[in-house]
N, C-alpha and C positions, 0 to 999 in steps of 0.2 A: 504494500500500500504506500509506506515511505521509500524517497531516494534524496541524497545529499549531489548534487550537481556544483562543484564552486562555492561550496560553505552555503549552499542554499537548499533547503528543505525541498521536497518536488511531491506532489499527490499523484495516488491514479484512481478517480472513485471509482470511474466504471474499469476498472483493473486495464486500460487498453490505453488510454490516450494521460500524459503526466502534465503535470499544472503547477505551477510553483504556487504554494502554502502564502498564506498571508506573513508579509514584511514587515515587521516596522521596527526599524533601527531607531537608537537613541540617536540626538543631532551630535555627538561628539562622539570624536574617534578614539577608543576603547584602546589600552594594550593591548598587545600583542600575548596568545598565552599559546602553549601548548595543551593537549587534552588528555590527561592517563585517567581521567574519573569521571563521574557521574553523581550527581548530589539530586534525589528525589524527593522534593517537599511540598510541601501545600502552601495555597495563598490563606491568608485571614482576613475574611469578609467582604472580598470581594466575588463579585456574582458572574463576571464573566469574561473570556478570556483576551478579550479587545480592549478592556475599562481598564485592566491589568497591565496592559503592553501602555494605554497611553498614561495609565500611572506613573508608569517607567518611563516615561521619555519627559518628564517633569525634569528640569537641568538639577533642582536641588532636592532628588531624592537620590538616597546612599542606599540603593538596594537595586535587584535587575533580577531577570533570569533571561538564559540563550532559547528556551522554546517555554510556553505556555500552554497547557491540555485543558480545555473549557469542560463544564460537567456534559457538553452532547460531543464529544470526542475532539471537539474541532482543535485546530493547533496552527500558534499562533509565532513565528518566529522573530523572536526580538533583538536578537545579538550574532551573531554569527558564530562558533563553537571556538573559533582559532582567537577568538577577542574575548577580553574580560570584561564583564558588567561591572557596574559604580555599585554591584553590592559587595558585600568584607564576606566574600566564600573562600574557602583556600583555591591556592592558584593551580594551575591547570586542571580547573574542574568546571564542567560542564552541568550547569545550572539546567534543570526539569522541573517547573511546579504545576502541581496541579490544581486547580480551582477549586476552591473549598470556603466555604461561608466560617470557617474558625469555629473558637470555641460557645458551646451553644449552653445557654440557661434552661432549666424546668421550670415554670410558672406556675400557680396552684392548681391552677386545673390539669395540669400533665402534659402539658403543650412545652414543646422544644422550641427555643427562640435564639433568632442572634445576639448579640450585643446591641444592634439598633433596635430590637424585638420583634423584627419580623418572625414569622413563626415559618418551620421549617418540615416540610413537606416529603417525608424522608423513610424510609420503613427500617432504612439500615443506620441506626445509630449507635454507636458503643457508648460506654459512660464508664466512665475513672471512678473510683472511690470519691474520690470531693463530690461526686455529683456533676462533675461537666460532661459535656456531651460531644462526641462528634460524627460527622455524615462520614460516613464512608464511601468512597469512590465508587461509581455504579461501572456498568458491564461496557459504556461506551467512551467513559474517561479512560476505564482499566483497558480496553483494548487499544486504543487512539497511544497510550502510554508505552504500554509493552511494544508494539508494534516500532515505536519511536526508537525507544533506550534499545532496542536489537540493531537497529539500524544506523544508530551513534555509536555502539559498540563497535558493530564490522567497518566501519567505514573511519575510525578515528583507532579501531584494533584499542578499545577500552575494554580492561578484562575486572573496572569496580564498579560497583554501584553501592553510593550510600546513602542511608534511609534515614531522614529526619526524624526524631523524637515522637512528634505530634500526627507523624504522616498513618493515618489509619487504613492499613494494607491486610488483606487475609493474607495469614503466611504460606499461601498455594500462589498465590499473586508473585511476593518476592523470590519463592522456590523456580517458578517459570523465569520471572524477569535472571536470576545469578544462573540458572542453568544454562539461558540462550545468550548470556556473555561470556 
């Protein structure tokens, strides 16, 4: 489904004809990095994977990612893999987040809410002992992803991938994702 052409992402929905992925570089030009890693984490609170990219391209925010996986698979590229984001990740690593509404509150009535209190519409929520909550990646973020990090694997010969804290992954999810790098 993914190809990397020139540090550029390429689609093929209907598996026959390839389409470069949506763009959008920050307006300043990034170091220069090389790639041995992969860092897989989620965004907090934001709802989708375009709102995320033009967060990132704000000149004074200290944070980035090289691709972006929306909750309906869509993937959004922001950096190029051989260039470092204005976020503080370790250096030759290759930034993947995925969209994710952050951590979520229970309200008296049993409703799961974001931070801003939207209520969250969700059937797969894990919850931490403090009682927070979080969505778990559905079947077309997780594929839009795996399909991704195999593809940045072979093509940059990345043999890590590492999993943020907070990132809620079934560990059949990251079994697939370390076995196809």
């Amino acid at each position: 489904m993914f190809k990397i052409e020139q540090h550029k992402l390429w689609t093929a929905p209907d598996k026959r004809e390839w389409v470069q992925c949506a763009y959008a570089p920050s307006s300043t030009e990034p170091a220069s990095q090389n790639t041995d890693q992969i860092q897989l984490r989620t965004s907090n609170g934001v709802l989708n994977a375009l709102g995320q990219s033009a967060y990132y391209q704000q000149s004074n925010i200290k944070d980035g990612a090289h691709y972006i996986v929306g909750e309906d698979g869509e993937v959004i590229q922001h950096q190029v893999a051989v260039q470092r984001t204005n976020a503080d990740h370790p250096q030759h690593t290759v930034v993947v987040e995925l969209i994710n509404p952050g951590a979520l509150h229970e309200d008296a009535q049993g409703v799961w809410r974001t931070w801003w209190g939207d209520p969250v519409e969700n059937d797969w929520i894990r919850c931490t002992e403090d009682r927070t909550g979080w969505v778990c990646a559905g079947k077309q973020q997780l594929n839009s992803a795996i399909e991704l990090i195999v593809v940045l694997c072979n093509h940059y010969k990345i043999k890590k991938v590492n999993y943020m804290d907070n990132l809620v992954l079934d560990n059949q999810v990251e079994k697939i994702i370390n076995e196809r790098c």
